[in-house]
HTML snippet that shows the backbone in 3Dmol.js (N, CA, C, O; Angstrom):
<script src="https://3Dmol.org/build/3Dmol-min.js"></script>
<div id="view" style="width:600px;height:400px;position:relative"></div>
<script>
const pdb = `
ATOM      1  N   UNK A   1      24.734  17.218  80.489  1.00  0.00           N
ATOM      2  CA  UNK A   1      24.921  17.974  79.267  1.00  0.00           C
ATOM      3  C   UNK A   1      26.317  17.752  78.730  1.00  0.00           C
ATOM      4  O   UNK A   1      27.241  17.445  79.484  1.00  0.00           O
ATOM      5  N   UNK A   2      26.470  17.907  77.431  1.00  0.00           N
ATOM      6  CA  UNK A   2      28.271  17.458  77.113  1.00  0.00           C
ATOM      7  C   UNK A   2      28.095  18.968  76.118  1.00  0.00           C
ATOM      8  O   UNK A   2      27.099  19.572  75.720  1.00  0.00           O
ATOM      9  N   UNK A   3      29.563  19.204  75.963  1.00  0.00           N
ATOM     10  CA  UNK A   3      29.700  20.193  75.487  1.00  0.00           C
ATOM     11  C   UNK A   3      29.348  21.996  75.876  1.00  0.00           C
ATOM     12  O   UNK A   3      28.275  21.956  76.478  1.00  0.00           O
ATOM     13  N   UNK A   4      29.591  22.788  75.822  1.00  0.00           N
ATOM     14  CA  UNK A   4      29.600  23.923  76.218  1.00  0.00           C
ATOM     15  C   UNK A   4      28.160  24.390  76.493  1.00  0.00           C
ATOM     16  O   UNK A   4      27.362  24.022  75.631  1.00  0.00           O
ATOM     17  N   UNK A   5      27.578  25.222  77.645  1.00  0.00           N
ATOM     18  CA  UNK A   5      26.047  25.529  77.280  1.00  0.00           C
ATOM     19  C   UNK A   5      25.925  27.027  76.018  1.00  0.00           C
ATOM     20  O   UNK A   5      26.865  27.451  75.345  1.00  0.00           O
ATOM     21  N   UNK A   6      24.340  27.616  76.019  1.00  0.00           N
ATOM     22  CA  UNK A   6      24.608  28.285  75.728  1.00  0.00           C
ATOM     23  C   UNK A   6      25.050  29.662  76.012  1.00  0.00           C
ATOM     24  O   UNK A   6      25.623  30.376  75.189  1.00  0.00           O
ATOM     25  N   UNK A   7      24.679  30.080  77.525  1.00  0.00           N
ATOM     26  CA  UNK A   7      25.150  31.090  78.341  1.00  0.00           C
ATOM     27  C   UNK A   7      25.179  30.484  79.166  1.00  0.00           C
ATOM     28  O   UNK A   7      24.271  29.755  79.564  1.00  0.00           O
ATOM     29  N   UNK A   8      26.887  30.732  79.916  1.00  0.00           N
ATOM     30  CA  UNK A   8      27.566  30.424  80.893  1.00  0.00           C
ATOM     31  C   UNK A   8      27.675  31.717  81.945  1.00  0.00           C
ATOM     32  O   UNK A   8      28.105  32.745  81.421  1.00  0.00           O
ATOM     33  N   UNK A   9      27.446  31.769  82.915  1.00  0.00           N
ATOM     34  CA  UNK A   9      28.050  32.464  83.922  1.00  0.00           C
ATOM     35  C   UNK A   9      29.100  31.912  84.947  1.00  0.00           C
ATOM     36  O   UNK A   9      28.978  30.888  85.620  1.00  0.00           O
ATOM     37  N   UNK A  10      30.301  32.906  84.936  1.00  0.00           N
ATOM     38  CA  UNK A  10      31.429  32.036  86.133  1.00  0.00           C
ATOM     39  C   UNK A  10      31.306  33.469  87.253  1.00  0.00           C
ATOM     40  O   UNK A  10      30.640  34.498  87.370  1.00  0.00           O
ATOM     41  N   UNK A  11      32.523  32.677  88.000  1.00  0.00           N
ATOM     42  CA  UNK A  11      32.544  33.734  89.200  1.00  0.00           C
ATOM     43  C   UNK A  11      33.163  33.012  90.171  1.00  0.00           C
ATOM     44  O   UNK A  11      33.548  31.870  89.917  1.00  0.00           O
ATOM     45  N   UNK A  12      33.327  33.526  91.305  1.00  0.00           N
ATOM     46  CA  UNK A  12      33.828  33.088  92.713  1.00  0.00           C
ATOM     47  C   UNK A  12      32.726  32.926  93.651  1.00  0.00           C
ATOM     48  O   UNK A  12      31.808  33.731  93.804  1.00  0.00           O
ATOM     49  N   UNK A  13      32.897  31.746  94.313  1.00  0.00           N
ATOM     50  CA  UNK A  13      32.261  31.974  95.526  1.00  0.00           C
ATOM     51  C   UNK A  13      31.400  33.203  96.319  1.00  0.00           C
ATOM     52  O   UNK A  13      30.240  33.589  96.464  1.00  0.00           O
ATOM     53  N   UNK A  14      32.731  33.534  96.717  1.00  0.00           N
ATOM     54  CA  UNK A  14      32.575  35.019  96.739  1.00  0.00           C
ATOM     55  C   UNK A  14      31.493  35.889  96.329  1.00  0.00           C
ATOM     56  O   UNK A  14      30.631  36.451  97.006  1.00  0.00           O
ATOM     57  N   UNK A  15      31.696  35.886  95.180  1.00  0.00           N
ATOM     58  CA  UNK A  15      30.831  36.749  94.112  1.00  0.00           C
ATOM     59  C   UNK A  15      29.682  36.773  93.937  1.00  0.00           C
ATOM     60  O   UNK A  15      28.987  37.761  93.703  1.00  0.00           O
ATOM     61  N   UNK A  16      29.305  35.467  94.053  1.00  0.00           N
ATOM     62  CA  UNK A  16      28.346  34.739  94.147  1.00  0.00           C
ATOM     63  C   UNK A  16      27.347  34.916  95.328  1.00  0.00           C
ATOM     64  O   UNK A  16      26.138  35.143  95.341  1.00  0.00           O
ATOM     65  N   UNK A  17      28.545  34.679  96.615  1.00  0.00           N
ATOM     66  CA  UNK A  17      27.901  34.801  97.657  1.00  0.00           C
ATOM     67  C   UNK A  17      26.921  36.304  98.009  1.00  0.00           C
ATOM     68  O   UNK A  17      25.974  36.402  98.789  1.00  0.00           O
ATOM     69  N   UNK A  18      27.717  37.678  96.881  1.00  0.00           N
ATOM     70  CA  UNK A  18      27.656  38.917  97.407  1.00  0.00           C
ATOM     71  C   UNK A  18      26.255  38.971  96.186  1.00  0.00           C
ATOM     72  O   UNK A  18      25.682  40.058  96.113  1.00  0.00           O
ATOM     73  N   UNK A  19      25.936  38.262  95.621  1.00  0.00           N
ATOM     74  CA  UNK A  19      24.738  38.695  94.707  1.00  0.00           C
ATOM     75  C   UNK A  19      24.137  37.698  95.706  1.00  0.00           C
ATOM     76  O   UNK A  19      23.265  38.394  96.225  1.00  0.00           O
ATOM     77  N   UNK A  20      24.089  36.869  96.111  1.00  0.00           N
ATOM     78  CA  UNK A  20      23.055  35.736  96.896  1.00  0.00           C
ATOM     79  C   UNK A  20      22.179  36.850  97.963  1.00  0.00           C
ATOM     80  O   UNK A  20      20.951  36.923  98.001  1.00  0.00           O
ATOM     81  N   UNK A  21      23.006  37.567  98.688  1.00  0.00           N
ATOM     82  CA  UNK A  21      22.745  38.578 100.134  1.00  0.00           C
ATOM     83  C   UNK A  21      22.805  39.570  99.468  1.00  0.00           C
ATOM     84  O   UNK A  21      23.519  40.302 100.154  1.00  0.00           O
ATOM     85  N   UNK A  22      22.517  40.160  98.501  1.00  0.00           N
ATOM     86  CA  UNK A  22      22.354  41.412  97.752  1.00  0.00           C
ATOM     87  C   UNK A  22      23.709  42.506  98.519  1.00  0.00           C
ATOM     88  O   UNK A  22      23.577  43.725  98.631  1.00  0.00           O
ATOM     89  N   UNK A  23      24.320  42.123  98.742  1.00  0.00           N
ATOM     90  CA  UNK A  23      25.259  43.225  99.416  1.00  0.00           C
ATOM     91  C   UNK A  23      26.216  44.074  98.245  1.00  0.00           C
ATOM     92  O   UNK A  23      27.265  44.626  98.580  1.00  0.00           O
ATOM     93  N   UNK A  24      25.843  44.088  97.222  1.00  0.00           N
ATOM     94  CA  UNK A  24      26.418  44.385  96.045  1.00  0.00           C
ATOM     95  C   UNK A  24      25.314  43.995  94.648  1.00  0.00           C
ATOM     96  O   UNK A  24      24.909  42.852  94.437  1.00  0.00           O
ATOM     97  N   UNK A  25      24.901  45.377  93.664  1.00  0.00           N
ATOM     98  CA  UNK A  25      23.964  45.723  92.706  1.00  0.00           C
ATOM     99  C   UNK A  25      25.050  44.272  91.823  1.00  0.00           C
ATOM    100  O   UNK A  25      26.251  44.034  91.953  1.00  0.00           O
ATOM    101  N   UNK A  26      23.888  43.495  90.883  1.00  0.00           N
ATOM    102  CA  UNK A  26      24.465  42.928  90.304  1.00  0.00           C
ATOM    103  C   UNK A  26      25.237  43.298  88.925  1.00  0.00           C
ATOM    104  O   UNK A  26      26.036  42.639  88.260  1.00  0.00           O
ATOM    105  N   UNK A  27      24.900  44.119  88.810  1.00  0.00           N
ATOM    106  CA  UNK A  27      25.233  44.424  87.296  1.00  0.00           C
ATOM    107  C   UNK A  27      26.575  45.421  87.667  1.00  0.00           C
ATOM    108  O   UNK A  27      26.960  46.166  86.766  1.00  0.00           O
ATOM    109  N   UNK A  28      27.280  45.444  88.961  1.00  0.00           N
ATOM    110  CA  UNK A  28      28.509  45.848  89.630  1.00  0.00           C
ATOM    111  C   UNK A  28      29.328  44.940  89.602  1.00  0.00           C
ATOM    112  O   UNK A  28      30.435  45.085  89.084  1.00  0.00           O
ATOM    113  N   UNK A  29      28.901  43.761  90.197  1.00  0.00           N
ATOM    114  CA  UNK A  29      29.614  42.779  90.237  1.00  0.00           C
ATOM    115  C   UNK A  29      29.986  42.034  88.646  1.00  0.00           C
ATOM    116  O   UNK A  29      30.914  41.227  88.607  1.00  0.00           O
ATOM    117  N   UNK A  30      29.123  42.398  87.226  1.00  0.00           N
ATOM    118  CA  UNK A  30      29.712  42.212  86.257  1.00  0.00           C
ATOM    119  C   UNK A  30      30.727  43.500  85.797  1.00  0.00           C
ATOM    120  O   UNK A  30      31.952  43.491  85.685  1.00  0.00           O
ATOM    121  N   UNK A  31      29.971  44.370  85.621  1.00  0.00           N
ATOM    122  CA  UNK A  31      31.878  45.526  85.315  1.00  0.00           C
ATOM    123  C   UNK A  31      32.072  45.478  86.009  1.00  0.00           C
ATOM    124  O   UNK A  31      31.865  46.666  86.254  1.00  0.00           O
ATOM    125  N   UNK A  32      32.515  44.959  87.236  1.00  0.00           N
ATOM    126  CA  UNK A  32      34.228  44.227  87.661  1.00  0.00           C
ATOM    127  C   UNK A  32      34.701  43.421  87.220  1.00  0.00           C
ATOM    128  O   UNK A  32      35.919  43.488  87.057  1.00  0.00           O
ATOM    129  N   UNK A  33      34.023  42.333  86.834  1.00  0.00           N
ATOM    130  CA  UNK A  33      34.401  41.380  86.180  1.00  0.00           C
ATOM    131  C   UNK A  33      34.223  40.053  87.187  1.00  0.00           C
ATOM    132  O   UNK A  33      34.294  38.892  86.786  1.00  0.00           O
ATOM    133  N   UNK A  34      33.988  40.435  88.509  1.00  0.00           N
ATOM    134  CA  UNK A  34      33.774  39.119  89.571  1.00  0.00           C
ATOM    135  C   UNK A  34      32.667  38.471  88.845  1.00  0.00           C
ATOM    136  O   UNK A  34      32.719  37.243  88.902  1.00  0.00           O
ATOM    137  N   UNK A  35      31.602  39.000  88.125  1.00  0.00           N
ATOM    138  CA  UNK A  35      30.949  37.720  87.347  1.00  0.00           C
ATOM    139  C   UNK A  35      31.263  38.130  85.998  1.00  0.00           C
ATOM    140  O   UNK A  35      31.322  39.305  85.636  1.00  0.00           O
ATOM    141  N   UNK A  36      31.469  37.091  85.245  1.00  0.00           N
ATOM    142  CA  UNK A  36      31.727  36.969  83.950  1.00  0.00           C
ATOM    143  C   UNK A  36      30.431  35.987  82.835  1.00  0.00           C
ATOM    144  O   UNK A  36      30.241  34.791  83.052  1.00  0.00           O
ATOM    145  N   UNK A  37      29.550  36.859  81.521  1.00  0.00           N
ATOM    146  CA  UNK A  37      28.869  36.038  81.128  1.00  0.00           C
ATOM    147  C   UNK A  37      29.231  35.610  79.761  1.00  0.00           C
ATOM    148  O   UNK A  37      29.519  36.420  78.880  1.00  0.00           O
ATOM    149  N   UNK A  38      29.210  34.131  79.566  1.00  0.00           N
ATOM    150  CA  UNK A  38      30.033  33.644  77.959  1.00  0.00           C
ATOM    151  C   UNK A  38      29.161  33.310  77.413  1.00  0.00           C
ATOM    152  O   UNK A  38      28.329  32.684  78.069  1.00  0.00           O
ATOM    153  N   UNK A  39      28.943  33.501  76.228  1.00  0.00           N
ATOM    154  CA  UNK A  39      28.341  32.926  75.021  1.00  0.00           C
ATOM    155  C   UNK A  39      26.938  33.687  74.793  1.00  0.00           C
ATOM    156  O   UNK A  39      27.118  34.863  74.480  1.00  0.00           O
ATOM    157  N   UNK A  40      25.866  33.383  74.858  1.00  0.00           N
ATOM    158  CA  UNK A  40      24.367  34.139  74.468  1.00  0.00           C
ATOM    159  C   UNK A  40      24.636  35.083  75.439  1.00  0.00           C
ATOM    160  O   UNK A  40      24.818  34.513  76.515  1.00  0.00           O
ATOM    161  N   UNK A  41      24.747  36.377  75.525  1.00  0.00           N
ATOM    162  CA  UNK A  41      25.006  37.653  76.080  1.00  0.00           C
ATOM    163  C   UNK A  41      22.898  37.854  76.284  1.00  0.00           C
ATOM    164  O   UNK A  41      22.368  37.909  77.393  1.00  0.00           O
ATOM    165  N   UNK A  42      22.249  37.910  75.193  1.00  0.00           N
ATOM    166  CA  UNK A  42      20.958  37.923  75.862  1.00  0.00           C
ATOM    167  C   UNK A  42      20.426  36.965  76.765  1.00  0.00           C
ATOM    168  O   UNK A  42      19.432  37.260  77.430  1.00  0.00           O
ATOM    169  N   UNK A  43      21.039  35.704  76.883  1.00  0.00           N
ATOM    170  CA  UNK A  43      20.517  34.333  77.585  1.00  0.00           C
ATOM    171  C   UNK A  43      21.044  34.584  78.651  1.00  0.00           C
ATOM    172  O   UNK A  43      20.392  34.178  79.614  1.00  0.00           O
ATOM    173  N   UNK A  44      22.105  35.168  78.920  1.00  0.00           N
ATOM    174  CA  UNK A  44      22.732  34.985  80.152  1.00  0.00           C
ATOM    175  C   UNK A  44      22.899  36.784  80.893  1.00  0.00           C
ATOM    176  O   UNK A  44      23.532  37.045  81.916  1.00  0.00           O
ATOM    177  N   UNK A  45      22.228  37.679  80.129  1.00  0.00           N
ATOM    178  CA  UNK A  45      21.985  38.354  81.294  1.00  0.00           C
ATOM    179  C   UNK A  45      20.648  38.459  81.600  1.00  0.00           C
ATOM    180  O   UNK A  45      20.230  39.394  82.283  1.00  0.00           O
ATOM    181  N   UNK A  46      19.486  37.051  80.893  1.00  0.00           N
ATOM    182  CA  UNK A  46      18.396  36.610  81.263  1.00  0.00           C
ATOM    183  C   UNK A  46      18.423  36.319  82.986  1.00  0.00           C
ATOM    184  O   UNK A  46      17.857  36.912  83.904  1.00  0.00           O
ATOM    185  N   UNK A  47      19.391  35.071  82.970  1.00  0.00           N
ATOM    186  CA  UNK A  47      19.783  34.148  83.814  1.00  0.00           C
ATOM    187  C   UNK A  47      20.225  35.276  84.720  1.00  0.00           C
ATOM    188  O   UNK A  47      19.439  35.462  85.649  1.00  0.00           O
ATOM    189  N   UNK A  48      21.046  35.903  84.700  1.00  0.00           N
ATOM    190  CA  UNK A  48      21.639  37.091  85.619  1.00  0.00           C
ATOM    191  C   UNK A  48      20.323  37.728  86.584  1.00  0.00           C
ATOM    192  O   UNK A  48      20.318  37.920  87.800  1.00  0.00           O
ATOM    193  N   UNK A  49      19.241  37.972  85.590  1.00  0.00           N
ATOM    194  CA  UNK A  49      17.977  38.609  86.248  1.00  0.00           C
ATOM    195  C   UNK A  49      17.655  37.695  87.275  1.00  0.00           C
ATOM    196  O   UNK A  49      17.555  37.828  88.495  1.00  0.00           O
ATOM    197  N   UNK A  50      17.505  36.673  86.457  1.00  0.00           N
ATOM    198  CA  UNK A  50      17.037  35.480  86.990  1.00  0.00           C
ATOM    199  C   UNK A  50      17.201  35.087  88.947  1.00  0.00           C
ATOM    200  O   UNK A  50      16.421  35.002  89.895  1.00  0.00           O
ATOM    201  N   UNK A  51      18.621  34.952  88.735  1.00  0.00           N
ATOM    202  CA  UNK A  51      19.559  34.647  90.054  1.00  0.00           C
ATOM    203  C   UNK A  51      19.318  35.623  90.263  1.00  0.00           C
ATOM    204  O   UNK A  51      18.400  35.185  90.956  1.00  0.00           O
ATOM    205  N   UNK A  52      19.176  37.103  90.408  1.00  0.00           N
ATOM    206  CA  UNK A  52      18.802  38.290  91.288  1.00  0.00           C
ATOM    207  C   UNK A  52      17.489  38.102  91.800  1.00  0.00           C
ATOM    208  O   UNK A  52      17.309  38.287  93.004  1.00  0.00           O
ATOM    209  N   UNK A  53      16.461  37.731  91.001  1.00  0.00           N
ATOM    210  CA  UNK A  53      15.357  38.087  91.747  1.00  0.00           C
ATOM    211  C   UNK A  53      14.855  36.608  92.721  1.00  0.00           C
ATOM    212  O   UNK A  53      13.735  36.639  93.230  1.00  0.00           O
ATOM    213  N   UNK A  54      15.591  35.575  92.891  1.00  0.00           N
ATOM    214  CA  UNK A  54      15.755  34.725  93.706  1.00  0.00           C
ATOM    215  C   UNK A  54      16.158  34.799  95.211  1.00  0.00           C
ATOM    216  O   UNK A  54      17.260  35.184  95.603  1.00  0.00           O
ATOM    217  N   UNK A  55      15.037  34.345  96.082  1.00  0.00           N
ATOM    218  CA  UNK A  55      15.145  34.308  97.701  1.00  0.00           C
ATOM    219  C   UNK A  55      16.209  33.769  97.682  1.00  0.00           C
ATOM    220  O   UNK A  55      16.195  32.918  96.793  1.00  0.00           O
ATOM    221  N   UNK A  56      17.593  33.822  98.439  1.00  0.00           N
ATOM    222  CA  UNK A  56      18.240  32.786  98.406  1.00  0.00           C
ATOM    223  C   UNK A  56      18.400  32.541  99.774  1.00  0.00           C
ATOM    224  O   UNK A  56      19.122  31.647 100.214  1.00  0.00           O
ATOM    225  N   UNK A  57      17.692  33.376 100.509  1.00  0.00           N
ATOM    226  CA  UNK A  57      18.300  33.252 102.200  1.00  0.00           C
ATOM    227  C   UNK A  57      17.565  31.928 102.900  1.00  0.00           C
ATOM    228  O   UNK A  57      17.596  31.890 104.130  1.00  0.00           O
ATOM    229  N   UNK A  58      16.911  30.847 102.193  1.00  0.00           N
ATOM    230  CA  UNK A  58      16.927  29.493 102.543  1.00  0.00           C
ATOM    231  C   UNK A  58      18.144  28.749 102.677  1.00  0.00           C
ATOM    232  O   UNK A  58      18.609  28.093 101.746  1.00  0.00           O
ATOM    233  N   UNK A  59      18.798  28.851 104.071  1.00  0.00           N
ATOM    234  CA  UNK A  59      19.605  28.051 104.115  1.00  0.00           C
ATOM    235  C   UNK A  59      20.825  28.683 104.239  1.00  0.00           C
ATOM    236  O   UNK A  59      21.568  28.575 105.214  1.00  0.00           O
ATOM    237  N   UNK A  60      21.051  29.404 103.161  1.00  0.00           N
ATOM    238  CA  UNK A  60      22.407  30.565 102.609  1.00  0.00           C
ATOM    239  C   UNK A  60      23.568  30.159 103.268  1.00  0.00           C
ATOM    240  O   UNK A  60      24.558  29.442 103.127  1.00  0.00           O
ATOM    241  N   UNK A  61      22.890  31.110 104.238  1.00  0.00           N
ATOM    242  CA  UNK A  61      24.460  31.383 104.977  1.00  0.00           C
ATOM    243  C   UNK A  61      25.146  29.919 106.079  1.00  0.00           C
ATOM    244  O   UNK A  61      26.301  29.837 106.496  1.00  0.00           O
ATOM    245  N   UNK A  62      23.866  28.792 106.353  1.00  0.00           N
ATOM    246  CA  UNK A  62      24.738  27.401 106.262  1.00  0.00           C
ATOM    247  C   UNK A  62      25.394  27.145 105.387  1.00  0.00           C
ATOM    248  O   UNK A  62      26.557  26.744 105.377  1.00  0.00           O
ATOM    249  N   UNK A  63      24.699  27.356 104.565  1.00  0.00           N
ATOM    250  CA  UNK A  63      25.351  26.236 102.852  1.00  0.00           C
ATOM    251  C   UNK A  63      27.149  26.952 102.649  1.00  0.00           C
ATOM    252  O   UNK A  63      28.131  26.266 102.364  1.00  0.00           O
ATOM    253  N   UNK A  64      27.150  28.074 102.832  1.00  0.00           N
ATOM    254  CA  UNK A  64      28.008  29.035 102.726  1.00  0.00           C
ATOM    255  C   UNK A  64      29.542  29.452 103.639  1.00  0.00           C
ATOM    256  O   UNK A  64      30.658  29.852 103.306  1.00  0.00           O
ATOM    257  N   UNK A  65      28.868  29.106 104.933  1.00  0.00           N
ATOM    258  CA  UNK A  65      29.541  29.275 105.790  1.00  0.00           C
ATOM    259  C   UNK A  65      31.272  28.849 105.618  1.00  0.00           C
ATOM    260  O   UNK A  65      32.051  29.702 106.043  1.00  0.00           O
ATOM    261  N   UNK A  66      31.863  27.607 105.035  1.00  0.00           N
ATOM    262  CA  UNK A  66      33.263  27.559 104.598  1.00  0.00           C
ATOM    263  C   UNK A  66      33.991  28.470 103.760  1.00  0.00           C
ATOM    264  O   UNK A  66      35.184  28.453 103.456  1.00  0.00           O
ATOM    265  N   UNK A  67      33.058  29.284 103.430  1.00  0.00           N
ATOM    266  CA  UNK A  67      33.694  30.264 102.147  1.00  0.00           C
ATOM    267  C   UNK A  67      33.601  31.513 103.090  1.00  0.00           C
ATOM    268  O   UNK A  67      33.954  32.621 102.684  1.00  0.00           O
TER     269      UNK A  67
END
`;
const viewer = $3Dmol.createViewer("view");
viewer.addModel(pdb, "pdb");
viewer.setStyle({}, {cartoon: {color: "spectrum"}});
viewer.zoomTo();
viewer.render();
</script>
């Protein structure tokens, strides 16, 4: 892709990691600000749902383990 998408989500590792293992409500981890969403505000707290309701414990905590 070149150029900006249309909803971006950033974050840390971290942050990331704590919505992956649900150890933290996601929509906490945005008013903090550990995730941040840019541009389509409806597209990207689509995507937000999205990555929540995703198994992620395939693998996880290998893939993870340096962080």
């Amino acid at each position: 892709l070149n150029g900006p998408g249309e909803a971006t989500i950033r974050g840390s590792v971290g942050a990331f990691r704590t919505l992956a293992e649900r150890k933290q409500d996601p929509d906490q981890l945005f008013f903090q600000r550990r995730l941040v969403i840019e541009g389509d505000t409806e597209l990207g707290l689509a995507l937000k749902n999205l990555l929540d309701s995703l198994d992620w414990h395939l693998r996880l905590r290998d893939f993870l383990k340096p962080w």
